[in-house]
GUKE-561038 format. One record per residue (C-alpha): x, y, z. Coordinates in steps of 0.02 Angstrom, whole numbers, plus 50000, padded with zeros to 5 digits. Layout:
GUKE-561038
XYZ ...
This chain:
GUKE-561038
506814942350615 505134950850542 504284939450390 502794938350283 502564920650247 504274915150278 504704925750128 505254940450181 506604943850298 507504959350386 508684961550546 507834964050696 508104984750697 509254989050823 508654998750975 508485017450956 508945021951133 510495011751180 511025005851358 512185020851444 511315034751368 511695035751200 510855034151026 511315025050877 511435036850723 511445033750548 512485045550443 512095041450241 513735037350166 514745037750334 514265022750403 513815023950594 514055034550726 513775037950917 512985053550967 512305059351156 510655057351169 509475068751267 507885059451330 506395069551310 504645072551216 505475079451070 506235065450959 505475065550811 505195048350717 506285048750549 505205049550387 505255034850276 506425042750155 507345044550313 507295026050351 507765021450159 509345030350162 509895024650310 509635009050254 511025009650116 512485009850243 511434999250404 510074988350287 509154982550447 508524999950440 507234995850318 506314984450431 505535002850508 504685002850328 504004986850324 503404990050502 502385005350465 501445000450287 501374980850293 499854982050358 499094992650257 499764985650103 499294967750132 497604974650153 497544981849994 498174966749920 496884956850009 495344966949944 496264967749786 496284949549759 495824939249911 496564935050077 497634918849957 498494931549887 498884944550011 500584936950086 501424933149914 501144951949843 501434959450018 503214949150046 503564952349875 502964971449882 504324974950010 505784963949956 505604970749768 505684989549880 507184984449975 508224978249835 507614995449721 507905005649884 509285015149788 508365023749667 507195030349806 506885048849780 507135055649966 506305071549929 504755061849962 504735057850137 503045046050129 503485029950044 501805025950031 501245031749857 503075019849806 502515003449896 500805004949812 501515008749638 502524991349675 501104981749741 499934987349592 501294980849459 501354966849574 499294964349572 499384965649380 500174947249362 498594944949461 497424952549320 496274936549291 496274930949466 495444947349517 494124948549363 493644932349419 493434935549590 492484951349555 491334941249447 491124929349567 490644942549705 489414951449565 488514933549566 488364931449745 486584935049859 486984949749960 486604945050124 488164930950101 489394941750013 489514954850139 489664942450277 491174934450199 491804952050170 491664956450374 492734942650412 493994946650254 494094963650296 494014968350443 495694972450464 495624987550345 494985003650438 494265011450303 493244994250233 491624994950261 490354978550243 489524984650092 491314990950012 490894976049862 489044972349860 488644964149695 488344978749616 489824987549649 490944970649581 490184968949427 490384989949380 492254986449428 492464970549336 492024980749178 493234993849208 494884994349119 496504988149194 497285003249212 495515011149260 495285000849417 496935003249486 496835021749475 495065020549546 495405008249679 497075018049752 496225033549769 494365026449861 495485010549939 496995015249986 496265032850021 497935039149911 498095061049847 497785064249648 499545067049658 499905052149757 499075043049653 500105051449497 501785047949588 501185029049625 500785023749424 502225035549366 500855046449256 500575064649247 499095071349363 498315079149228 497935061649166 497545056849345 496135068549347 495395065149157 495265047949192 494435047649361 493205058049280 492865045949127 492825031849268 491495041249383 490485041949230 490535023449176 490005020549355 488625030549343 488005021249212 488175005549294 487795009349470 486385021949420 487105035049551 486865053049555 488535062349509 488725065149690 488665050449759 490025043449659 
């Protein structure tokens, strides 16, 4: 069993490459089905939207989801909020995915932009916690904060040391709700304009106008070049 906290829980996913040369298969809608497998180099790894409709008729299917973004979503949730909060929205992230799993649009293979629109509605219950800890960060010396980030961190590829100095918490303390999650999954979670659109359900048009009216309020408070931000 695979679990986040003791929370979250999916069969172990069968193996892909059964004993005796053959290959589990997952047919949407027809159940299972035994195929002949050919070993070589060119198996290709089914795409998430793969993985989600399989999972309607063999649920343990799922688990391949959780094992390729969990990760990456409980880091998010962890810069998002802190490392106390990281296994509550990351179980929950996944289980609220698994049990909405049939209104999955499988044109999409890359669930990614999905999970993150569920952890951000997830982080929103969150909304004080993270103003406060954002505050908190703005208040403390800089040599400390980005030694408690290192160790907070670290797991995230794309965090750097300096990703909150002071300066940078307090400009996105003052941003809007809705502003700071549209900033933070596009420089955080390193999400598309339209991945970002398809995550918060809004047009990309707005996408775009609003990034631009939150690059300028963080030119005012950062005093950066255009550029740079």
């Amino acid at each position: 069993m695979r679990t986040v906290s003791g929370d979250l829980r999916f069969p172990s996913v069968a193996p892909a490459h059964e004993p005796g040369g053959s290959r589990l298969g997952i047919e949407p809608g027809s159940g299972a089905r035994t195929e002949p497998y050919d070993a070589g180099p060119y198996d290709a790894e089914p795409s998430d939207a793969e993985l989600i409709e399989a999972s309607l008729t063999a649920p343990e299917r799922f688990a391949g989801v959780f094992d390729r973004h969990a990760d990456e979503i409980h880091a998010y949730a962890g810069r998002r909020l802190g490392p106390e909060h990281a296994d509550d929205v990351t179980a929950e992230t996944f289980l609220v995915a698994f049990r909405k799993r049939q209104r999955y649009d499988t044109t999409r293979p890359d669930a990614r932009p999905w999970l993150y629109g569920i952890a951000g509605n997830l982080i929103s219950g969150h909304r004080r916690s993270e103003v406060r800890r954002l505050r908190a960060l703005a208040r403390t010396p800089r040599d400390v904060d980005e030694r408690g980030l290192h160790e907070e961190e670290r797991g995230a590829e794309r965090a750097s040391a300096a990703a909150l100095r002071p300066v940078l918490a307090a400009a996105l303390a003052r941003l809007s709700a809705a502003e700071r999650d549209l900033l933070l999954l596009v420089a955080w979670a390193d999400l598309s304009y339209e991945e970002a659109a398809e995550a918060l359900k809004i047009p990309i048009g707005t996408v775009r106008s609003r990034l631009h009216r939150v690059r300028a309020k963080l030119r005012r408070h950062l005093d950066l070049s255009e550029e740079n931000v």
